[in-house]
PDB file of N, CA, C and O in Angstrom, chain B, residues numbered from 101:
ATOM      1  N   UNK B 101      -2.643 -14.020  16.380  1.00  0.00           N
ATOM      2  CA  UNK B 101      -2.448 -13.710  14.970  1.00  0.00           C
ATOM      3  C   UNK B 101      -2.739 -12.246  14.653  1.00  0.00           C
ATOM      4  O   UNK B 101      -3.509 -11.838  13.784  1.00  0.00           O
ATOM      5  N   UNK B 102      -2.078 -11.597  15.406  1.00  0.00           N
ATOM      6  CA  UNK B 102      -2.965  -9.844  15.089  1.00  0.00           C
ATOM      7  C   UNK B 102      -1.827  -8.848  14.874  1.00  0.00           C
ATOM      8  O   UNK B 102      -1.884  -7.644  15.123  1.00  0.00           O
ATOM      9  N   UNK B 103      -0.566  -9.660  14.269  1.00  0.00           N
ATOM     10  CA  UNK B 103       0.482  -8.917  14.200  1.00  0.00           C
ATOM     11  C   UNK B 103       0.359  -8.132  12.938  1.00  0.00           C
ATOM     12  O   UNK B 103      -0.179  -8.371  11.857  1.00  0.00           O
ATOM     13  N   UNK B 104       1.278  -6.741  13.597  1.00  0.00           N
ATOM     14  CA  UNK B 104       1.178  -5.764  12.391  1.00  0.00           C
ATOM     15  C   UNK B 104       2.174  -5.389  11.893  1.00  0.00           C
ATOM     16  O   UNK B 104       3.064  -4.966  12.630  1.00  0.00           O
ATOM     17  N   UNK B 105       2.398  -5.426  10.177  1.00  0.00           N
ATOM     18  CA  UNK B 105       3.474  -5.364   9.038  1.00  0.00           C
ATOM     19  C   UNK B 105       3.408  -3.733   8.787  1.00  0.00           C
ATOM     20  O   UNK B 105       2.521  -2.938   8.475  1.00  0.00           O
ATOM     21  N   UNK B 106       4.811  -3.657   9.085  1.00  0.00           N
ATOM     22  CA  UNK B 106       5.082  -2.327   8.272  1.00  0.00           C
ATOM     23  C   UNK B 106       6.332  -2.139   7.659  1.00  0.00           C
ATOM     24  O   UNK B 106       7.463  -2.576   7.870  1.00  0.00           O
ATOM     25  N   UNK B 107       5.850  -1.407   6.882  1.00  0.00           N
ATOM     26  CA  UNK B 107       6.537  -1.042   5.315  1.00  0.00           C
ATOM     27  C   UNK B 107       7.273  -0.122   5.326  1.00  0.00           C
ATOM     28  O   UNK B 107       6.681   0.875   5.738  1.00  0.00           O
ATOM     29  N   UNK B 108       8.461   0.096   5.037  1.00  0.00           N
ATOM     30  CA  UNK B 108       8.680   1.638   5.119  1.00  0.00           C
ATOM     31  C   UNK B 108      10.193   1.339   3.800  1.00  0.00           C
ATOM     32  O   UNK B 108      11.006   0.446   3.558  1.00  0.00           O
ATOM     33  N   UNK B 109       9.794   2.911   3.199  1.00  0.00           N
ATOM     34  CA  UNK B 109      10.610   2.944   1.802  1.00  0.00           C
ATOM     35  C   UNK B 109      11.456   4.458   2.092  1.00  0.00           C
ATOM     36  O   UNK B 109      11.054   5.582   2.392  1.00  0.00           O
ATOM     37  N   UNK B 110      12.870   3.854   1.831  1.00  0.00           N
ATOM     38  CA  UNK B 110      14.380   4.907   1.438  1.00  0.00           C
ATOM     39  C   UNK B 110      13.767   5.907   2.540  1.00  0.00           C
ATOM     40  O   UNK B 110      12.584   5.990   2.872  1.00  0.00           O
ATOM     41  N   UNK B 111      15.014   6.750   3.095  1.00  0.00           N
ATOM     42  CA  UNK B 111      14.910   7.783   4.101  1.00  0.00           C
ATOM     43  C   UNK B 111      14.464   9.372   3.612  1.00  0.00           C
ATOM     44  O   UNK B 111      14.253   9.888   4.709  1.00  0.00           O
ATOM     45  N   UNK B 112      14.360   9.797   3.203  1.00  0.00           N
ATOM     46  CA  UNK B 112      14.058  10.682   1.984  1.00  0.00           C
ATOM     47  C   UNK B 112      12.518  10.404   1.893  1.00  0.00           C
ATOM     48  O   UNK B 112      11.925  11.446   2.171  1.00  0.00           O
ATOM     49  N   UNK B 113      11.602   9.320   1.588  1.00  0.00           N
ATOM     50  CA  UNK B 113      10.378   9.504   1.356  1.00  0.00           C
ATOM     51  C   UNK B 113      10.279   8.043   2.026  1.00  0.00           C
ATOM     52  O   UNK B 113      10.912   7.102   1.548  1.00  0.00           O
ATOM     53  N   UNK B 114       9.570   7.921   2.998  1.00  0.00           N
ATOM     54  CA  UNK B 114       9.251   7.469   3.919  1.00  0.00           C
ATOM     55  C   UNK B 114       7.613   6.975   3.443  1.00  0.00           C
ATOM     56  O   UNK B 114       6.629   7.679   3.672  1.00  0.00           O
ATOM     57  N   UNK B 115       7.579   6.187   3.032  1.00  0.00           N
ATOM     58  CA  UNK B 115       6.232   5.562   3.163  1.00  0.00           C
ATOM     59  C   UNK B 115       5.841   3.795   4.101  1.00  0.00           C
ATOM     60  O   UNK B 115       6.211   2.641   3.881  1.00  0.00           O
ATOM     61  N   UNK B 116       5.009   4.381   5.067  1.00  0.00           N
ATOM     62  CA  UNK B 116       4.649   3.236   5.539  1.00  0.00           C
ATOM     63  C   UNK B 116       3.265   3.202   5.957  1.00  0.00           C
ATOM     64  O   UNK B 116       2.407   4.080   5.877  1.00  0.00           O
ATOM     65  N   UNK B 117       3.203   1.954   6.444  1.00  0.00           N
ATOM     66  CA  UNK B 117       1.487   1.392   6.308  1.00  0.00           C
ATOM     67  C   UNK B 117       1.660   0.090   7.514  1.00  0.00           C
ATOM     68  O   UNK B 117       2.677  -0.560   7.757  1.00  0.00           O
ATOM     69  N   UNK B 118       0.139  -0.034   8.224  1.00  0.00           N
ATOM     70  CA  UNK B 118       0.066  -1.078   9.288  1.00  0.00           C
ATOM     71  C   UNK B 118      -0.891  -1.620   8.583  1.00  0.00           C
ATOM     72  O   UNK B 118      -1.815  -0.897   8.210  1.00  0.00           O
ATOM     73  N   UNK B 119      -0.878  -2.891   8.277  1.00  0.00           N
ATOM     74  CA  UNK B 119      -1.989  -4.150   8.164  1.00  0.00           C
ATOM     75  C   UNK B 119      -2.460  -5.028   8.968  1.00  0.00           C
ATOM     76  O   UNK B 119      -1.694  -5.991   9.004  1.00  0.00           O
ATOM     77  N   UNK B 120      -3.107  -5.123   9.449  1.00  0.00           N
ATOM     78  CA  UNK B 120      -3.384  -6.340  10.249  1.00  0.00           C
ATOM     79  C   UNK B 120      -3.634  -7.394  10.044  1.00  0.00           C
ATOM     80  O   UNK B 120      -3.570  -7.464   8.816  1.00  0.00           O
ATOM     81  N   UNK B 121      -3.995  -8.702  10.558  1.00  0.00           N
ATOM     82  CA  UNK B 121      -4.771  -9.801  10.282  1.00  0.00           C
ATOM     83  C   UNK B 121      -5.753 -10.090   9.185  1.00  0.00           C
ATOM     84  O   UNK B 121      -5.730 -10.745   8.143  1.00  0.00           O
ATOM     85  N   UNK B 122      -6.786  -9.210   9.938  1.00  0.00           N
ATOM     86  CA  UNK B 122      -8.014  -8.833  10.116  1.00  0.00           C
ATOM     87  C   UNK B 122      -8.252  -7.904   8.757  1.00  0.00           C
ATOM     88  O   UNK B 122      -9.430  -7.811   8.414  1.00  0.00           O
ATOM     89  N   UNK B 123      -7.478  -7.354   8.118  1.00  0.00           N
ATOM     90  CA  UNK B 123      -7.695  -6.583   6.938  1.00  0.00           C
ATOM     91  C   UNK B 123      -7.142  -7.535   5.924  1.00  0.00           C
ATOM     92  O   UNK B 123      -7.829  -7.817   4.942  1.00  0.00           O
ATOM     93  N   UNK B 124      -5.756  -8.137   6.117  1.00  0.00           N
ATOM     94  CA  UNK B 124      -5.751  -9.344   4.924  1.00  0.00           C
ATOM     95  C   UNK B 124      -6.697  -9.753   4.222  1.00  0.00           C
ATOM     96  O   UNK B 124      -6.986  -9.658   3.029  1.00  0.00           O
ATOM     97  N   UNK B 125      -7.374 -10.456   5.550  1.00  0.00           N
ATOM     98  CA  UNK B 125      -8.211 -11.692   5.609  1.00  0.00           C
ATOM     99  C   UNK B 125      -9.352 -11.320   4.595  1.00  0.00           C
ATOM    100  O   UNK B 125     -10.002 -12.022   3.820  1.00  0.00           O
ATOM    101  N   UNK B 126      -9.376  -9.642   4.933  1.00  0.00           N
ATOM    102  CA  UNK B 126     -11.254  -9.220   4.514  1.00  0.00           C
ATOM    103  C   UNK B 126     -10.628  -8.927   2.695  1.00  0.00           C
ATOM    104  O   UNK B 126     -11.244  -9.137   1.651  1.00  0.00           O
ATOM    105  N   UNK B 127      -9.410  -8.458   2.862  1.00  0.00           N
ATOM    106  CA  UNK B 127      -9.368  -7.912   1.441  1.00  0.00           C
ATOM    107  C   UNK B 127      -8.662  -9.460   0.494  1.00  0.00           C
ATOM    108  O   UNK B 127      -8.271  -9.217  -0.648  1.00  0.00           O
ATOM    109  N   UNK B 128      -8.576 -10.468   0.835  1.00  0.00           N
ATOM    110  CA  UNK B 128      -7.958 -11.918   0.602  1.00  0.00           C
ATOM    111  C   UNK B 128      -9.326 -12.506   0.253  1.00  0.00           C
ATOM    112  O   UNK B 128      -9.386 -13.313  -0.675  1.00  0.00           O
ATOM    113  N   UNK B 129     -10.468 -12.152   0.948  1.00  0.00           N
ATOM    114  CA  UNK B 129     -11.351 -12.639   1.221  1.00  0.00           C
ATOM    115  C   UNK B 129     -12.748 -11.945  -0.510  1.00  0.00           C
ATOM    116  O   UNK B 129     -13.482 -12.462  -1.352  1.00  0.00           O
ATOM    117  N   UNK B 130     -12.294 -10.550  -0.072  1.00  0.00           N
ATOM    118  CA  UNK B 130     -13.205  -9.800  -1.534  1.00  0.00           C
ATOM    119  C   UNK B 130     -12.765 -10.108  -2.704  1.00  0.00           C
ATOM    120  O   UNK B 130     -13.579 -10.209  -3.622  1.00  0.00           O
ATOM    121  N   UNK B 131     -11.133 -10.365  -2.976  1.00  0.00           N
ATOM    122  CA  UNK B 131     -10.701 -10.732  -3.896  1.00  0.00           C
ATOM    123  C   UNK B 131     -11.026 -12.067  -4.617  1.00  0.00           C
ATOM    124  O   UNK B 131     -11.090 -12.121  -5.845  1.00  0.00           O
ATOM    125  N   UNK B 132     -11.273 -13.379  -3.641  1.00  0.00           N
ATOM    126  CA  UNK B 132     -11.841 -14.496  -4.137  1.00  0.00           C
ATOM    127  C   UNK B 132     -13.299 -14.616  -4.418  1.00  0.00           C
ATOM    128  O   UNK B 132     -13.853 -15.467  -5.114  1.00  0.00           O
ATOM    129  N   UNK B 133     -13.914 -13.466  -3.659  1.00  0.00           N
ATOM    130  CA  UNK B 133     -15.466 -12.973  -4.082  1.00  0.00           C
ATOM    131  C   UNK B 133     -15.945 -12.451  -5.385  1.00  0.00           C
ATOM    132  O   UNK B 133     -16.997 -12.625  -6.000  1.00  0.00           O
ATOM    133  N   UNK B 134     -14.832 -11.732  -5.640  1.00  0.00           N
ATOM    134  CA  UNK B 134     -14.984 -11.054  -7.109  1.00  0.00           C
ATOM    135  C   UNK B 134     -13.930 -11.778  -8.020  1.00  0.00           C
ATOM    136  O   UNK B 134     -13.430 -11.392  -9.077  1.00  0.00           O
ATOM    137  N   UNK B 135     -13.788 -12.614  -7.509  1.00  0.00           N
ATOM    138  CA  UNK B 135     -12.313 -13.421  -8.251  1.00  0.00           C
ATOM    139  C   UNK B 135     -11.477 -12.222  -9.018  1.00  0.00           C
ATOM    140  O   UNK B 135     -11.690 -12.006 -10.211  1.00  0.00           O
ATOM    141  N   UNK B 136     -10.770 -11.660  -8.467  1.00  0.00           N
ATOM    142  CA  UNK B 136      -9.658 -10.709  -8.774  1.00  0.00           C
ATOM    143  C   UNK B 136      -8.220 -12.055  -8.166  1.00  0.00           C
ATOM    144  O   UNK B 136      -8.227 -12.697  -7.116  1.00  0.00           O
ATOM    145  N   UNK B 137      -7.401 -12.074  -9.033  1.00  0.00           N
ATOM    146  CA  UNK B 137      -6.083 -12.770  -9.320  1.00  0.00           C
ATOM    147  C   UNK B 137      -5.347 -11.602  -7.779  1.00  0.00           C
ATOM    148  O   UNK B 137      -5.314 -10.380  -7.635  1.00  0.00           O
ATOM    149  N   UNK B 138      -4.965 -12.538  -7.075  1.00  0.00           N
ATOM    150  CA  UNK B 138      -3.714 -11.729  -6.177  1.00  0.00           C
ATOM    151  C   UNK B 138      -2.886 -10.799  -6.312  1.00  0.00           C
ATOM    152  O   UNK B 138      -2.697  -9.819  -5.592  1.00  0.00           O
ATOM    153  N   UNK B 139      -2.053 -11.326  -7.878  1.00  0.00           N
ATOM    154  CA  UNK B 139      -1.061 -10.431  -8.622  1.00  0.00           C
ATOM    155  C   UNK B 139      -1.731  -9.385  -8.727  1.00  0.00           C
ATOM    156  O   UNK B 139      -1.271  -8.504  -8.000  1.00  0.00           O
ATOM    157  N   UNK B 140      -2.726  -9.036  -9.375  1.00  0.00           N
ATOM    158  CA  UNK B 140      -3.287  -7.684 -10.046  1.00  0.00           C
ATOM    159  C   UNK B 140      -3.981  -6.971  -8.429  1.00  0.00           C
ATOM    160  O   UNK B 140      -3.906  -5.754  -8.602  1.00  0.00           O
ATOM    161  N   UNK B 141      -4.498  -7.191  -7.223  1.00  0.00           N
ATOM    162  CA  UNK B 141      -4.463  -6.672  -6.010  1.00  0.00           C
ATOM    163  C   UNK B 141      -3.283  -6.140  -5.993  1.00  0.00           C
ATOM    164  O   UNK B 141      -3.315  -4.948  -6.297  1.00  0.00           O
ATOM    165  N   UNK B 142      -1.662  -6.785  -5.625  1.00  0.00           N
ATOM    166  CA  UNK B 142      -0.640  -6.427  -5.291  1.00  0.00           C
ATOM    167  C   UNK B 142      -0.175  -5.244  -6.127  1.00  0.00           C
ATOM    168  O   UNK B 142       0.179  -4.130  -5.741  1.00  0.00           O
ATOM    169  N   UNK B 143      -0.281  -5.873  -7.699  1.00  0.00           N
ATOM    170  CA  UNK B 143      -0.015  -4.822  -8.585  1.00  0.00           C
ATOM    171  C   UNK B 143      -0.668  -3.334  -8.226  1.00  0.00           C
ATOM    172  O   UNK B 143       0.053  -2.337  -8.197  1.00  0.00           O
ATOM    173  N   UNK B 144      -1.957  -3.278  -7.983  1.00  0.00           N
ATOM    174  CA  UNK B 144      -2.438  -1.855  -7.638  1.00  0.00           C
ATOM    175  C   UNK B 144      -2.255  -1.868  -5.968  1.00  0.00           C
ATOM    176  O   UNK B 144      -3.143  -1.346  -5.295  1.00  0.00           O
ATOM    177  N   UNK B 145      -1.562  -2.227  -5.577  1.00  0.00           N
ATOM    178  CA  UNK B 145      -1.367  -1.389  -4.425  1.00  0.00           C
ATOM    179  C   UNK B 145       0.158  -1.179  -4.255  1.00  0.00           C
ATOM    180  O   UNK B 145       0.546  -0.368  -3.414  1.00  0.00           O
ATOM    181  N   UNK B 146       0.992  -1.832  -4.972  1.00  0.00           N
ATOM    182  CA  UNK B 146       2.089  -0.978  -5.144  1.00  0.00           C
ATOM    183  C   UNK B 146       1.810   0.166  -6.617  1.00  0.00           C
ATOM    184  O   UNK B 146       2.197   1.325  -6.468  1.00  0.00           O
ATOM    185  N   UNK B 147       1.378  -0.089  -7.499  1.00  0.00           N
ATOM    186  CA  UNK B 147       0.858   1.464  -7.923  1.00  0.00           C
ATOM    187  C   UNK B 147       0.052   2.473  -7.234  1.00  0.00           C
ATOM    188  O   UNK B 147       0.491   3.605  -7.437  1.00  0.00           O
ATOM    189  N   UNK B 148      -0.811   2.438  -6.610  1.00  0.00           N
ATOM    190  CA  UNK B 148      -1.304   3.787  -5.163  1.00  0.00           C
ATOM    191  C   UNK B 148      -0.096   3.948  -4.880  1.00  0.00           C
ATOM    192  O   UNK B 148       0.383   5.036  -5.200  1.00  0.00           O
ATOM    193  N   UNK B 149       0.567   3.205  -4.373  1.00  0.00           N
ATOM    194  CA  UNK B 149       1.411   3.451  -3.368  1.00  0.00           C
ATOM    195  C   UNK B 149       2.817   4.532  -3.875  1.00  0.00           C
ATOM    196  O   UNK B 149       3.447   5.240  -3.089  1.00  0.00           O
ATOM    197  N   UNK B 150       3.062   4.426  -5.295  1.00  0.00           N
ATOM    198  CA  UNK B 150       4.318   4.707  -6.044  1.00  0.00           C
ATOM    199  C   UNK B 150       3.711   6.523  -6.231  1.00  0.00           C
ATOM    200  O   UNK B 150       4.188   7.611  -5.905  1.00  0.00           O
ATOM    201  N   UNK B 151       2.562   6.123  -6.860  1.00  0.00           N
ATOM    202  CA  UNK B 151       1.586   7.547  -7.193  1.00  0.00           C
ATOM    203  C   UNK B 151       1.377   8.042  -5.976  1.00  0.00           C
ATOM    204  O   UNK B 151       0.788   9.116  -6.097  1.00  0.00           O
ATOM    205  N   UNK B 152       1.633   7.703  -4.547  1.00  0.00           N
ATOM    206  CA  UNK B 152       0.840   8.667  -3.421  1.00  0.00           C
ATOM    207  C   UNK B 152       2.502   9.077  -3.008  1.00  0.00           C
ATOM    208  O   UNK B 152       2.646  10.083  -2.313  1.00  0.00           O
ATOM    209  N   UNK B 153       3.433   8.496  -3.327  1.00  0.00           N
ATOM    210  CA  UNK B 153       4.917   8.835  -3.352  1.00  0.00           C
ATOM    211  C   UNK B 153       5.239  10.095  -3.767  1.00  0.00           C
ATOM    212  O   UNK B 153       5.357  11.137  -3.123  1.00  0.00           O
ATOM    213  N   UNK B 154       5.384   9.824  -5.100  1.00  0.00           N
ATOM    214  CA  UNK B 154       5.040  10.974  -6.305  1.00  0.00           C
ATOM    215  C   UNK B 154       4.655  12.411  -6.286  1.00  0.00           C
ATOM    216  O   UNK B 154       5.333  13.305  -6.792  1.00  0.00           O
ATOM    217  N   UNK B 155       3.197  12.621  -5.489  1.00  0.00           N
ATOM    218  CA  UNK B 155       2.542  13.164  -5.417  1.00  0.00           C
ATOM    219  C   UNK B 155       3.466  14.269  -4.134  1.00  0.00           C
ATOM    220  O   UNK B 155       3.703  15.476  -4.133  1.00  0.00           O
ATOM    221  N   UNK B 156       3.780  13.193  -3.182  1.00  0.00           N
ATOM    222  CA  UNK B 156       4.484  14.097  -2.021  1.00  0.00           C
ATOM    223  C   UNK B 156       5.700  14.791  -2.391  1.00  0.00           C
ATOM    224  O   UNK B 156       6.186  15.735  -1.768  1.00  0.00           O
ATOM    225  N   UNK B 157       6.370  14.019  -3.925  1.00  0.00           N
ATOM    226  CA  UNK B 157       7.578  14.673  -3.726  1.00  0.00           C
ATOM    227  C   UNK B 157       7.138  16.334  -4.849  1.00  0.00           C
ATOM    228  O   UNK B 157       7.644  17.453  -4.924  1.00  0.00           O
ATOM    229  N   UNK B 158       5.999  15.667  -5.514  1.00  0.00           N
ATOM    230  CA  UNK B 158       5.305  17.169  -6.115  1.00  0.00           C
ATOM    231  C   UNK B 158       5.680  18.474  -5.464  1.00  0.00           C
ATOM    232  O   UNK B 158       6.302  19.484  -5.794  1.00  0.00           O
ATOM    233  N   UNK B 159       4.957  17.971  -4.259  1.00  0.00           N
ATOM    234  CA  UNK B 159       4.637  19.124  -3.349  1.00  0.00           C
ATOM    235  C   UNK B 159       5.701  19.470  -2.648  1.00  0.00           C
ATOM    236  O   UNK B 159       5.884  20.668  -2.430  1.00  0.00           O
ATOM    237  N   UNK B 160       6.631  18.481  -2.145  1.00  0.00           N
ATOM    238  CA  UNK B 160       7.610  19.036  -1.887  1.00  0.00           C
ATOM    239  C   UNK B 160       8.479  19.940  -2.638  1.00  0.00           C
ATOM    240  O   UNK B 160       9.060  20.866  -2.072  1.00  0.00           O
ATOM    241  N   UNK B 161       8.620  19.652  -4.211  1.00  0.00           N
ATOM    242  CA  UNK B 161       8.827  20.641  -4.564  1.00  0.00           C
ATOM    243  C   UNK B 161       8.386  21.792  -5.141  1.00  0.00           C
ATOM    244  O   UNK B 161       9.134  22.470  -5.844  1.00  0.00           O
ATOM    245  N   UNK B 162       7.255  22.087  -4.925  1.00  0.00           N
ATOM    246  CA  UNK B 162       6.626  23.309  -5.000  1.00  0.00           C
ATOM    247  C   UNK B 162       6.521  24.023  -3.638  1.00  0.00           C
ATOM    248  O   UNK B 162       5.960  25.111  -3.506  1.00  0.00           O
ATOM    249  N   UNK B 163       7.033  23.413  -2.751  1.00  0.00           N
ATOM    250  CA  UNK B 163       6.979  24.176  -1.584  1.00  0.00           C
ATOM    251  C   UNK B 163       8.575  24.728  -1.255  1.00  0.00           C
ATOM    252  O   UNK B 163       8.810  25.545  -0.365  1.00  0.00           O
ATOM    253  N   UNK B 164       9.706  24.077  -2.212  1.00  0.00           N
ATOM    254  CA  UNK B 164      10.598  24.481  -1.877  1.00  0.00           C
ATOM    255  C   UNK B 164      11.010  26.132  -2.438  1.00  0.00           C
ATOM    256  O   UNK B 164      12.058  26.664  -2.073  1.00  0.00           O
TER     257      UNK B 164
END
């Protein structure tokens, strides 16, 4: 069970990420600890994820 998911978004901005098992489990696991709802986990980690997007194409264009 130690397979790893990756993500990857449009060719142009490339975002991806490895999860494991083992990190599910722990962050599946804090969430029913602090009773945080699944949805609202998912929800903020596709918001990081949109904002750490964002951020690259900032810079990309200030570097152009």
């Amino acid at each position: 069970m130690s397979k790893n998911t990756e993500k990857k978004k449009s060719k142009s901005n490339v975002l991806s990420f490895k999860v494991t098992d083992e990190h599910l489990e722990d962050i599946l696991f804090l969430c029913k600890k602090k009773n945080i709802p699944k949805s609202q986990l998912l929800r903020g980690i596709v918001t990081k994820a949109l904002e750490e997007t964002s951020e690259l194409d900032d810079k990309k264009r200030i570097n152009s």
